[in-house]
C-alpha positions as CSV (number, residue, x, y, z in Angstrom):
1,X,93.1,127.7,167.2
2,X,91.4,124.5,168.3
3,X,91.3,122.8,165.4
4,X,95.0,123.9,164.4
5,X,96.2,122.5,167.9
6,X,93.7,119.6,167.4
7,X,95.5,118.9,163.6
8,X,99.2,119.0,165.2
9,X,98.5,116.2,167.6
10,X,97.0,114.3,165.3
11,X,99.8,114.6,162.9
12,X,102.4,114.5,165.9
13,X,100.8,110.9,166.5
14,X,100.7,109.9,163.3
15,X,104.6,110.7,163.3
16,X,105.2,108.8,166.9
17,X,103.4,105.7,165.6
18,X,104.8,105.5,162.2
19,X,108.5,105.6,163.7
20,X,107.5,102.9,166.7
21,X,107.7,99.9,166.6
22,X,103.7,98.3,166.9
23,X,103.8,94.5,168.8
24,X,100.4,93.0,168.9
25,X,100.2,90.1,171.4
26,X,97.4,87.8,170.5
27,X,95.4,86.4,173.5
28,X,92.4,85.8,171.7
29,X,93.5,82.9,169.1
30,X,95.9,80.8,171.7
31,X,96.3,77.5,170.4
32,X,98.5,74.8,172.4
33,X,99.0,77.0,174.6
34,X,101.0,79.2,172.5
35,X,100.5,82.8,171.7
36,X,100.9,84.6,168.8
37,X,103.3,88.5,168.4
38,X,103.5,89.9,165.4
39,X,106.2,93.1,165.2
40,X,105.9,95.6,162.5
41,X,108.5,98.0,162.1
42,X,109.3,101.3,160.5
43,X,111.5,101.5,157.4
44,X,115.2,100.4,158.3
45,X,117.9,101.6,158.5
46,X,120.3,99.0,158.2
47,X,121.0,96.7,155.7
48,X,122.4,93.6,157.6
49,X,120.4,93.2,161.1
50,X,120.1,91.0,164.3
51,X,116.9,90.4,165.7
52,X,117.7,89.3,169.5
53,X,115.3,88.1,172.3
54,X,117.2,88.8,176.2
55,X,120.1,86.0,177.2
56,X,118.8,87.4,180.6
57,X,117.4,90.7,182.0
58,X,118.1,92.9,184.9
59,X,117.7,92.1,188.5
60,X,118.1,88.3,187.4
61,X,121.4,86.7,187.4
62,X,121.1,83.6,185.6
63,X,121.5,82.4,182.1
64,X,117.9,82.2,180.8
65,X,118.0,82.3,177.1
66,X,114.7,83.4,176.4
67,X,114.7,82.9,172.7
68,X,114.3,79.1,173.3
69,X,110.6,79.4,173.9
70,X,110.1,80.8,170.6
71,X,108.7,79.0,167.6
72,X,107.7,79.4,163.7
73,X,109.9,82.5,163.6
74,X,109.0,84.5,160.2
75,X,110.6,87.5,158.5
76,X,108.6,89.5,155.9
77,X,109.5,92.3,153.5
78,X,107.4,95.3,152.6
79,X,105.6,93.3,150.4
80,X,104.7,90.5,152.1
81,X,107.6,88.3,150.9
82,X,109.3,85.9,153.4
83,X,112.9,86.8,153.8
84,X,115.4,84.1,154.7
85,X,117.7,84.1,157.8
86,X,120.2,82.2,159.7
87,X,119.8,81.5,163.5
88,X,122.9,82.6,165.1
89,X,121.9,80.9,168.6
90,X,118.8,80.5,170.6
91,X,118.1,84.0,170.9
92,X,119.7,85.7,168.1
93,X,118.5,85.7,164.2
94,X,120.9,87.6,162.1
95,X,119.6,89.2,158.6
96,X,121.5,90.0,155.2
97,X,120.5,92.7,153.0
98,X,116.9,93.2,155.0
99,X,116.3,97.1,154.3
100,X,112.8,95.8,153.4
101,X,112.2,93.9,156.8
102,X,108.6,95.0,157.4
103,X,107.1,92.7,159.9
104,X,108.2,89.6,162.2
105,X,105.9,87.2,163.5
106,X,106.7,84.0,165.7
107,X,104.6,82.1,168.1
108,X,105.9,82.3,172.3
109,X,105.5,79.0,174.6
110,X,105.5,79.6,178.4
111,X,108.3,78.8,180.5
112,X,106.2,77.7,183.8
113,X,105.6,74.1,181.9
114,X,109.3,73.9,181.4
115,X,110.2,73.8,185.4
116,X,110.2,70.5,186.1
117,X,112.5,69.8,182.8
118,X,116.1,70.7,183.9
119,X,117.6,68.1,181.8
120,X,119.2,71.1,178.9
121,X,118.4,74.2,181.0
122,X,118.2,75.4,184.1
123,X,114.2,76.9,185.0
124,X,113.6,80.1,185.0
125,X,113.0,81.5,188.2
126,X,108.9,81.5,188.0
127,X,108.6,85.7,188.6
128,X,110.5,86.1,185.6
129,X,108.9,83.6,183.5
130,X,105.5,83.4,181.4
131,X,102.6,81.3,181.9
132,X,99.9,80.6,179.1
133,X,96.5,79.0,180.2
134,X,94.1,79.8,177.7
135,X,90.4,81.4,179.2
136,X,92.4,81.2,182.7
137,X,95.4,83.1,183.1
138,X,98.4,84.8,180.6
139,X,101.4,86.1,183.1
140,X,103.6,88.2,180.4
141,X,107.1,88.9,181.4
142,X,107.2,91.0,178.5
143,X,110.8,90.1,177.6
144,X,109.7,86.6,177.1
145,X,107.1,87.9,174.4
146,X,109.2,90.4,172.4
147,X,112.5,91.0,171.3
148,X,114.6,94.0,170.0
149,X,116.9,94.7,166.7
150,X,120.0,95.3,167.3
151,X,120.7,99.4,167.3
152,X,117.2,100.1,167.3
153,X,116.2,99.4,171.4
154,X,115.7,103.0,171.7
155,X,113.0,103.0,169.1
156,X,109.5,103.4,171.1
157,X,107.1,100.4,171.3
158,X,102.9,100.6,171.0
159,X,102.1,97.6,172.1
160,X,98.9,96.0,171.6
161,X,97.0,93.2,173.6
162,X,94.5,91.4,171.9
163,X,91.9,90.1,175.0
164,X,89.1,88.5,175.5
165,X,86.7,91.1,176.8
166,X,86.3,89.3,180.1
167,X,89.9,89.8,181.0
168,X,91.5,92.5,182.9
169,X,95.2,93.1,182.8
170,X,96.8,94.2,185.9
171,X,99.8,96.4,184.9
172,X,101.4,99.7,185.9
173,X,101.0,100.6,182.1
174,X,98.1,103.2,181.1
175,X,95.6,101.6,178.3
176,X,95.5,104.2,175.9
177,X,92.0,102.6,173.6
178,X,88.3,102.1,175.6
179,X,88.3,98.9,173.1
180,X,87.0,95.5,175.3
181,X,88.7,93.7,173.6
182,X,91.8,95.7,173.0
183,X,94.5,97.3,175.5
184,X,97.0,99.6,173.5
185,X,100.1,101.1,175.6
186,X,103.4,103.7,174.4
187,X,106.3,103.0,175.7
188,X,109.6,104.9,175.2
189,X,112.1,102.1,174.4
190,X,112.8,98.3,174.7
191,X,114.5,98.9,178.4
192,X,110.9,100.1,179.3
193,X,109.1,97.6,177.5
194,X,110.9,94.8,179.7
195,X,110.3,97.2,182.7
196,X,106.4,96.8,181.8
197,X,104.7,93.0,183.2
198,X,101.5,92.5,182.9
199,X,99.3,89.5,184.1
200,X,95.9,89.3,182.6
201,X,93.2,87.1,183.6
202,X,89.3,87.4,184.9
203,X,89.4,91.0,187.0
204,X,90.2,90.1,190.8
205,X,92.0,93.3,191.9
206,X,91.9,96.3,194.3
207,X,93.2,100.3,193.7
208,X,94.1,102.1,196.9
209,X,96.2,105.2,197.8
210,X,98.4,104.9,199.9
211,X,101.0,107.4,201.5
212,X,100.6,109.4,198.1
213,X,101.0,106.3,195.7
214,X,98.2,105.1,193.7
215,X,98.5,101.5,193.8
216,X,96.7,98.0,192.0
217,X,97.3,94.5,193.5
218,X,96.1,92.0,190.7
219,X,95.6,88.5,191.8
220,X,95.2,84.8,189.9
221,X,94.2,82.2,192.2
222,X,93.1,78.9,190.7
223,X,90.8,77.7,192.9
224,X,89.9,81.1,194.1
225,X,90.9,80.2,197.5
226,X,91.7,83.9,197.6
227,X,90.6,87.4,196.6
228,X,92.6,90.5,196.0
229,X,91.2,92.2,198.7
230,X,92.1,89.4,201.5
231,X,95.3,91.3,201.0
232,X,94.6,94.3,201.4
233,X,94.9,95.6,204.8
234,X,98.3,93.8,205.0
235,X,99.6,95.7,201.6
236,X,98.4,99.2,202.7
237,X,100.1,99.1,206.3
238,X,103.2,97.7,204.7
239,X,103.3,100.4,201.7
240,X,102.6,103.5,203.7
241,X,105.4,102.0,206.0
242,X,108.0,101.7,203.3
243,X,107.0,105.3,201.7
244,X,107.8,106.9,205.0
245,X,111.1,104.8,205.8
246,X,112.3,106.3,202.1
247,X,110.6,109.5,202.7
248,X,112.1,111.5,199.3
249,X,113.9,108.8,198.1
250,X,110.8,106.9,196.7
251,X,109.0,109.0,193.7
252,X,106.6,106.6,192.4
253,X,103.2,107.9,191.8
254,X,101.7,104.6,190.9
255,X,102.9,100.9,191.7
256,X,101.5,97.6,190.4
257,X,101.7,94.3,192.3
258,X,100.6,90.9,190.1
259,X,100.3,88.2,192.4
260,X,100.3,84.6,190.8
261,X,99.2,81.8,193.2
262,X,100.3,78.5,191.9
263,X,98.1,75.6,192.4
264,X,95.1,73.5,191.2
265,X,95.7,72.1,188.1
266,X,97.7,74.5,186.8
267,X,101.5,74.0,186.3
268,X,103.8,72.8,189.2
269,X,106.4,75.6,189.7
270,X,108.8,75.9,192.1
271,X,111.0,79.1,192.0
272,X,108.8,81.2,194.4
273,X,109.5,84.8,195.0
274,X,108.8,87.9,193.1
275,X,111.2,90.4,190.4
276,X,111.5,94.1,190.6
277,X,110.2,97.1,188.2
278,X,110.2,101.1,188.2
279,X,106.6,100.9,188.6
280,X,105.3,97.2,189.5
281,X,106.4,93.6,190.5
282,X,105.2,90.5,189.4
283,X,104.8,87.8,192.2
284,X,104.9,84.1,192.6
285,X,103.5,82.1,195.8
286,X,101.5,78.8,196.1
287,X,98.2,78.8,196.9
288,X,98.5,76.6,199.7
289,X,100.2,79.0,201.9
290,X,98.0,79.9,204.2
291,X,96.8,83.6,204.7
292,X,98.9,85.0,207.3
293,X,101.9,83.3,205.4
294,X,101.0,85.0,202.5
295,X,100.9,88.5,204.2
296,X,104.1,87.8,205.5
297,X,105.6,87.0,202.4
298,X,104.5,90.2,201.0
299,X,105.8,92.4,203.6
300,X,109.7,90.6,203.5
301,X,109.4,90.0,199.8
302,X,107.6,92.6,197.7
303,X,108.5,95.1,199.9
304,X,112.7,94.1,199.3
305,X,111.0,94.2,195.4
306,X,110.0,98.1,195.9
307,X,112.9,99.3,197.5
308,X,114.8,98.1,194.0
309,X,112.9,101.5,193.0
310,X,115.8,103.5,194.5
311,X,118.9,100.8,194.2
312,X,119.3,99.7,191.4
313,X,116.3,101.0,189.4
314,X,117.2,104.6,190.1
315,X,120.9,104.7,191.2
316,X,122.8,102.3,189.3
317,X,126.4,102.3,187.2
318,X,126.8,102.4,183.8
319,X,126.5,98.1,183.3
320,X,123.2,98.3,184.6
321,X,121.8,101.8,182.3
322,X,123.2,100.4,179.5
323,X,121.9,97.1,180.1
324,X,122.8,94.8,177.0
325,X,120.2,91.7,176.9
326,X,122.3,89.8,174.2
327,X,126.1,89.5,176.0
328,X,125.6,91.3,179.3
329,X,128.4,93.1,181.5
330,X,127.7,92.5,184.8
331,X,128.1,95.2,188.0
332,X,130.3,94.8,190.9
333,X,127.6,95.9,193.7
334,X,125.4,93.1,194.2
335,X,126.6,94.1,197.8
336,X,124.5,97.1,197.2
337,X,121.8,96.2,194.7
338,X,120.6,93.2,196.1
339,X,122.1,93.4,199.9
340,X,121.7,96.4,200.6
341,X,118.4,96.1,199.3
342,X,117.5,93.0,201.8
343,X,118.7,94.9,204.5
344,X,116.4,97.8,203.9
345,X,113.4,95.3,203.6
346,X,114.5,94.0,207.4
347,X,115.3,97.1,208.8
348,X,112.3,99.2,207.4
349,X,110.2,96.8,209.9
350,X,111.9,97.6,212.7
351,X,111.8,101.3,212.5
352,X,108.7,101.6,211.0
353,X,107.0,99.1,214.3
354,X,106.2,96.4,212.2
355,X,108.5,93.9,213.9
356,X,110.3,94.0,217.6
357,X,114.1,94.6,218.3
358,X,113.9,90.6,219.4
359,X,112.8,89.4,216.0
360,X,115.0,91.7,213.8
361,X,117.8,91.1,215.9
362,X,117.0,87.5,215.2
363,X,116.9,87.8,211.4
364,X,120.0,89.0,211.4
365,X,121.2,86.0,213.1
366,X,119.5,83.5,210.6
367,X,121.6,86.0,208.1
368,X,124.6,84.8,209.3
369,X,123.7,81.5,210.2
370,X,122.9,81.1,206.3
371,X,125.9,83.1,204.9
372,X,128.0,80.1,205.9
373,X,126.9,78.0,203.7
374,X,128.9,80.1,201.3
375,X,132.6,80.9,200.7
376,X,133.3,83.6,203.3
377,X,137.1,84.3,201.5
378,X,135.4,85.3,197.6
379,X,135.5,88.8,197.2
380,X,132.1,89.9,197.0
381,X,133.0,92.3,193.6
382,X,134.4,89.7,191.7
383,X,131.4,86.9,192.5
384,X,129.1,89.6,191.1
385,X,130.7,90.7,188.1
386,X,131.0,87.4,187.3
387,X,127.5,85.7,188.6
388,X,126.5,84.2,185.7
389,X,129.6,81.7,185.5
390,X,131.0,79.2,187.8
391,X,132.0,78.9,190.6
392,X,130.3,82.6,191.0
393,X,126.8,81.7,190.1
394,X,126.8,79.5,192.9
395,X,127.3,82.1,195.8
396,X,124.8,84.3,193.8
397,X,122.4,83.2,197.0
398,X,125.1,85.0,199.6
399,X,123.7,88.6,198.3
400,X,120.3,88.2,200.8
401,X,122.7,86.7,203.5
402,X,125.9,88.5,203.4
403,X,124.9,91.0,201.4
404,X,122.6,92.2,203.8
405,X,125.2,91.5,206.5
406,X,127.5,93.5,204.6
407,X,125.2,96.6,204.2
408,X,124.4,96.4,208.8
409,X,128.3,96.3,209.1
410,X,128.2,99.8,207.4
411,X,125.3,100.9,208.7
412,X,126.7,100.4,212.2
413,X,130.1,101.8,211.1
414,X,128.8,105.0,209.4
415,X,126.5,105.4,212.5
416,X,129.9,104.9,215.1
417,X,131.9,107.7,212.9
418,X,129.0,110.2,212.8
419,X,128.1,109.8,216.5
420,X,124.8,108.6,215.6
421,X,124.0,111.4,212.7
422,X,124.2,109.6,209.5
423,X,123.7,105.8,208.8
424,X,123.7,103.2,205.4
425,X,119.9,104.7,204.8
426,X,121.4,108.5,205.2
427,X,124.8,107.3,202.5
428,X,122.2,105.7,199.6
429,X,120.0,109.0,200.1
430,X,123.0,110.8,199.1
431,X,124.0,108.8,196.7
432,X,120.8,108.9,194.8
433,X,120.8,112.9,195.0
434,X,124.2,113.0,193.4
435,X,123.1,110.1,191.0
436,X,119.8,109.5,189.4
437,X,117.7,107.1,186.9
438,X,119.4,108.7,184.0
439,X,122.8,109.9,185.2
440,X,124.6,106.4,185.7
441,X,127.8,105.9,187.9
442,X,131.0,104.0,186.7
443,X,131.0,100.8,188.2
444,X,134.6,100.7,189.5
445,X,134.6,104.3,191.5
446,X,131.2,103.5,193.2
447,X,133.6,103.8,196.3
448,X,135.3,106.8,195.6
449,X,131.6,108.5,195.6
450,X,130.5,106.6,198.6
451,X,133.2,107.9,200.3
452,X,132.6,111.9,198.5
453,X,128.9,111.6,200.0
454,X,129.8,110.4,203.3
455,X,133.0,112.6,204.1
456,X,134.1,109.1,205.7
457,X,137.3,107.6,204.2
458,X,137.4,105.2,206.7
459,X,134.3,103.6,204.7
460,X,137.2,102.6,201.4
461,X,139.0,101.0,204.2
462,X,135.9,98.5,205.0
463,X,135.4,98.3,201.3
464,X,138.2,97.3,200.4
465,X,138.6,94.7,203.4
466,X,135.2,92.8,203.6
467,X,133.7,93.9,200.0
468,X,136.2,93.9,197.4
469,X,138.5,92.2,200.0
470,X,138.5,88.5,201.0
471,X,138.4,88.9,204.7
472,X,135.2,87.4,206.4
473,X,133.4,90.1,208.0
474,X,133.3,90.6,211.6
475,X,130.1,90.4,212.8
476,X,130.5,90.0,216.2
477,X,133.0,92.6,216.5
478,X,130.5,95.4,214.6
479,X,127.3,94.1,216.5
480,X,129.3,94.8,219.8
481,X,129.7,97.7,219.4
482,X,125.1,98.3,219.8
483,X,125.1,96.5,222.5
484,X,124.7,92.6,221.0
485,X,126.8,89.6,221.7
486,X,127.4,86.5,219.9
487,X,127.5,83.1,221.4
488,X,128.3,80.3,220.0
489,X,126.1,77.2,220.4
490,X,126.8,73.8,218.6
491,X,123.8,71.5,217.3
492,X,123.3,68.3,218.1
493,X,125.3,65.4,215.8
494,X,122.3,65.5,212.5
495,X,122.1,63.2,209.9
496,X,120.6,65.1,207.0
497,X,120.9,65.3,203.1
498,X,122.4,69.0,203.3
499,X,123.7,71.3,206.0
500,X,120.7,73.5,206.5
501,X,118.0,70.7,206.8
502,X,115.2,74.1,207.2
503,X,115.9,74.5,202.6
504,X,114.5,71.0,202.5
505,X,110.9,71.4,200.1
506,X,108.5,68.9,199.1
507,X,107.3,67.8,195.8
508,X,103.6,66.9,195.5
509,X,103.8,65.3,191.8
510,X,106.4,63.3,193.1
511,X,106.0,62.6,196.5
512,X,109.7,63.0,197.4
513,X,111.8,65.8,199.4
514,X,114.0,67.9,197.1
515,X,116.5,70.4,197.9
516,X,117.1,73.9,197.0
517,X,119.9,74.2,194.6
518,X,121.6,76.5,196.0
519,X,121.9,74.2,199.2
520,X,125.4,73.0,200.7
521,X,125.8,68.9,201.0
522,X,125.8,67.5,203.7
523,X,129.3,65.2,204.4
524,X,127.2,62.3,204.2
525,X,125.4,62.7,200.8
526,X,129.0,64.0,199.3
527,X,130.2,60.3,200.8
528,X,127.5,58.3,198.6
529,X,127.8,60.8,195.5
530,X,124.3,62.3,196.1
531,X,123.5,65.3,194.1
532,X,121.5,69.0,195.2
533,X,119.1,68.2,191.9
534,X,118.6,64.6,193.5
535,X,115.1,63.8,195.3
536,X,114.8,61.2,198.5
537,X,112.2,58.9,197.8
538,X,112.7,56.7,201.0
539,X,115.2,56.0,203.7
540,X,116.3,52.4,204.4
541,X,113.0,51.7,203.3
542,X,110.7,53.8,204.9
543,X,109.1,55.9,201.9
544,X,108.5,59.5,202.4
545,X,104.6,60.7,203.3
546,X,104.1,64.2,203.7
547,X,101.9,63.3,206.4
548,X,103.8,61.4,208.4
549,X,106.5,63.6,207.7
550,X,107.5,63.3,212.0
551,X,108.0,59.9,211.9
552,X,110.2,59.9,209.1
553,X,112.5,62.7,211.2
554,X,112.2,60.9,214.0
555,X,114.1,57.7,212.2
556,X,117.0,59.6,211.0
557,X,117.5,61.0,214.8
558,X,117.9,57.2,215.6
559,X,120.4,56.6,212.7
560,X,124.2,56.2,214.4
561,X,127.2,57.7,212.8
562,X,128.8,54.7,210.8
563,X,125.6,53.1,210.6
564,X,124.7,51.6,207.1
565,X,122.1,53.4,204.7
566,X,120.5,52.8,202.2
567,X,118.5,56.0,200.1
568,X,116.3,55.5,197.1
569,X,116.5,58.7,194.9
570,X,114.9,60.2,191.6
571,X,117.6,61.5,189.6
572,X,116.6,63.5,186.4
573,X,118.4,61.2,183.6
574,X,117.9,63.2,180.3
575,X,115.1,65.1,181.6
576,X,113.7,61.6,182.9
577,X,113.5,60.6,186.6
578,X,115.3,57.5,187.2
579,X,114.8,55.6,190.4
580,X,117.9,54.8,191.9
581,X,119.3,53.4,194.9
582,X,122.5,54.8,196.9
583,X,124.4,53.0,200.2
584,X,126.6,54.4,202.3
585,X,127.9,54.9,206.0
586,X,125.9,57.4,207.8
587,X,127.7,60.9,208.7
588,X,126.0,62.8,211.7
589,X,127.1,66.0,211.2
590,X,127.2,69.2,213.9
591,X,126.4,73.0,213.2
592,X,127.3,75.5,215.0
593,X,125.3,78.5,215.1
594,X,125.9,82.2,216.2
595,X,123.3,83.3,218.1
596,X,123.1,87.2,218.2
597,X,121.8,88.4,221.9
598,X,121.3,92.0,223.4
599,X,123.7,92.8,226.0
600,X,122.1,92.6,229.6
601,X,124.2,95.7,230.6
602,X,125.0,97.7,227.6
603,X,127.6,100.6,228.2
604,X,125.5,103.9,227.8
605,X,127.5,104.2,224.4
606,X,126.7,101.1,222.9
607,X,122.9,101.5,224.5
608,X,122.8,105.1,222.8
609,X,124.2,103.5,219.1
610,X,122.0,100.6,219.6
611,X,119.1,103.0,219.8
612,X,119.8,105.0,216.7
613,X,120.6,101.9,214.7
614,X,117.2,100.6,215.7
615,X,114.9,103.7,215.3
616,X,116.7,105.4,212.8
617,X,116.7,108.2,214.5
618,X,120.1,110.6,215.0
């Protein structure tokens, strides 16, 4: 009986692996600092194909085009024969007559040395990206290394990783050979192959449980500043916090964090910040951040990154299931995905005794301090199923602001209609009961079902108003009603280069201030036809040094509103910095911020709703 059971799963594997599709990735023999896949596929079915590699991929919402990084693309027939092909675009190869495609091989450049070169693409936010440093680091977004035929994404992948035996590869995956020098993983389909990241580099990592999850933090540091178990203490109170703030809503038995500190020699990124998986997230900070920055980071960011394991990852609509990398439909509920998603990060803290009342209650301030930089009028449904174009892209940034706003409005309503018994934690919950990871919603009655597992129809009415509605939320209105009041409080008259001189960054290769894109102009730079991509070299003369950073603040507090100025700028020019020069009256301009307080003397009502809001408790 042994051997017959033995016999059938051998034969059972030899049937899984000659339908999947094998993709060795070559980490051994990197040359240039390009890395060689080779794809071998079962016999087709299909005599005309398109080999695609993603336009973008889910939980990002920009045009990334990953094919571009591809190079010496090569299509081969059963025999070994090179068959010809016509590039349809950069991330699509379409095939006539190619029942005897066997094999594809190409080689895959990294997209971290393409950041500072923004002259024919926008970067690609660094999380997302690859990075290829032979004998020192290989961060593999797997959808920048491998791409799909068309039809055939629900064939499963084995996917092999050539390594250098001194390399460990940090990854939620399970390595299914004891080879050194080889790491082989199943996985059921191309959506779970881009689910899959994996960073390998010389072992610096830590396995801990924690509140039932089995979890690996991976970390690269360059100069080796830091070790994966500086983290450690940080990550474990802030994992066994989130699993009891979800309670059944998170499943996960295992969770992988790869943490990529930029810095040393290495390449000079810039989009900082982390992307989502089922089962891991892949990380980007500098290295210079100091410790206790770091920890921070991790408990606002990666923890907004795991909550994705129940919105959108496991309750999602149809757009999102049936994700399609090569022309891809976007969902309406950025609201929900990504807001209500930052909300959860913020208010996980709060009832979980990680943060005070005083410094939640001021988050939410700097929330909607931020969200004006953004059209307050644009229907938040229509910006997301349209992010990826203009003017919508743009306001992509108003999902952590608003968004988040959006989902403490209903949070605070649901909470006023239930006396305190059900709140926006209590409404996803439900919603992921009656929903699941493989029983998708349709995107355009997501409120019909919000409203079926709340028993509220009053929540359609603030749908339809402040979500798929173009009225500005009131904030004050919903915070008054646990206990808070809004004051306004007007700056004094700034002369800046954008509105919110706090998204202001620094860069060291240039020694110049540059601007987050997303950033709002300030009336003066409009006036002298500045641009966000722009960097300030010097001001009237006085060049910028990161070290006397004070003194060059302290001049533009002297400058007088009409006064002449004079900026010298880099402006990328073909994907060249030119040095130019810009003059122009000064513009002092005035902010005016909300500033969220508690009441002194709450009404016992507002005092009670405050307290459920905050604890989470009914």
């Amino acid at each position: 009986m042994r051997k017959t059971v033995l016999s059938l799963g051998i034969f059972a594997a030899f049937l899984a692996n000659a339908q999947s599709i094998k993709t060795t990735i070559d980490l051994v023999n990197v040359k240039d600092d390009k890395v060689a896949v080779t794809m071998e596929f079962p016999k087709m079915k299909s005599g005309d194909i398109k080999f695609h590699f993603p336009k973008t991929v889910p939980g990002t919402y920009s045009v990334d085009d990953y094919g571009r990084f591809i190079e010496g693309i090569k299509f081969y027939d059963n025999k070994g024969k090179e068959l010809t092909y016509t590039k349809v675009n950069d991330n699509t190869y379409s095939l006539k007559n190619a029942q005897s495609l066997s094999k594809i091989s190409y080689l895959v450049n990294d997209s971290f040395d393409d950041e500072l070169d923004t002259s024919k693409h926008k970067a690609v936010f660094s999380p997302s990206g690859t990075d290829i440093e032979e004998g020192k680091v290989y961060m593999i977004n797997t959808h920048g290394f491998i791409g799909y035929i068309e039809n055939m994404q629900d064939v499963p992948y084995q996917l092999v990783v050539q390594k250098p035996t001194d390399f460990y590869g940090t990854t939620a995956l399970v390595d299914q050979d004891k080879s050194e020098s080889t790491d082989t993983y199943t996985l059921a389909n191309y959506a779970k192959v881009t689910d899959s990241p994996l960073m390998y580099t010389k072992p610096d990592y830590i396995t801990f449980n924690a509140g039932g999850m089995d979890l690996v933090l991976g970390v690269y540091s360059p100069t080796g500043k830091y070790k994966a178990a500086d983290f450690k203490d940080n990550l474990e109170k802030m994992v066994v916090a989130q699993k009891k703030f979800l309670g059944d809503m998170n499943t996960n038995k295992k969770y992988a964090i790869m943490l990529y500190l930029s810095g040393g020699d290495g390449p000079k990124v810039k989009g900082f910040g982390a992307l989502e998986h089922h089962e891991s997230t892949s990380v980007v900070l500098p290295e210079a951040m100091p410790k206790d920055a770091i920890d921070n980071t991790i408990t606002d960011v990666v923890s907004h990154e795991f909550f994705h394991t129940v919105n959108p990852l496991k309750t999602h609509s149809e757009e999102i299931h049936y994700f399609d990398y090569a022309d891809p439909k976007m969902s309406q509920h950025l609201w929900m995905y990504e807001g209500g998603t930052e909300y959860f990060a913020n208010l996980f803290q709060i009832q979980e005794g990680l943060i005070n009342k005083d410094q939640f209650l001021e988050r939410m301030g700097e929330k909607i301090a931020n969200s004006k930089s953004y059209d307050d009028t644009m229907p938040f449904t229509v910006m997301s199923k349209n992010v990826l174009v203009e003017p919508y892209k743009d306001q992509y940034r108003n999902v952590y602001e608003k968004g988040a706003l959006l989902a403490m409005c209903l949070d605070i309503e649901l909470r006023k209609l239930s006396n305190g018994e059900m709140g926006y934690r209590d409404m996803i919950r439900k919603l992921s009961q009656r929903f699941g990871e493989n029983k998708p919603f349709k995107d355009d009655k997501l409120i019909d079902e919000l409203v079926t597992v709340t028993g509220y129809p009053q929540v359609k009415e603030f749908y339809n108003k402040y979500i798929a509605g173009n009225q500005p939320t009131p904030y004050a209105q919903y915070l008054n009603m646990v206990g808070v009041d809004i004051k306004k409080q007007e700056s004094q008259p700034l002369f800046w280069f954008i509105k919110d001189p706090n998204q202001t960054g620094f860069d060291e290769k240039t020694n110049a201030f540059a601007f987050d894109e997303h950033s709002a102009l300030s009336p003066f730079a409009k006036s002298i036809g500045f641009k966000i991509t722009d960097q300030v070299l010097a001001l009237d003369g006085r060049t910028v040094d990161i070290k006397k950073v004070q003194d060059f603040i302290g001049y533009t507090r002297t400058i007088k509103d009409g006064q002449e100025v004079t900026v010298t700028i880099l402006r990328d020019n073909a994907g060249k910095k030119e040095k130019m020069t810009l003059k122009g009256k000064a513009i002092l301009d005035k902010m005016t911020m909300e500033i969220p307080s508690y009441k002194t003397n709450p009404t016992p009502e507002e005092l009670k709703l405050q307290t459920q809001w905050l604890t989470g408790k009914k």
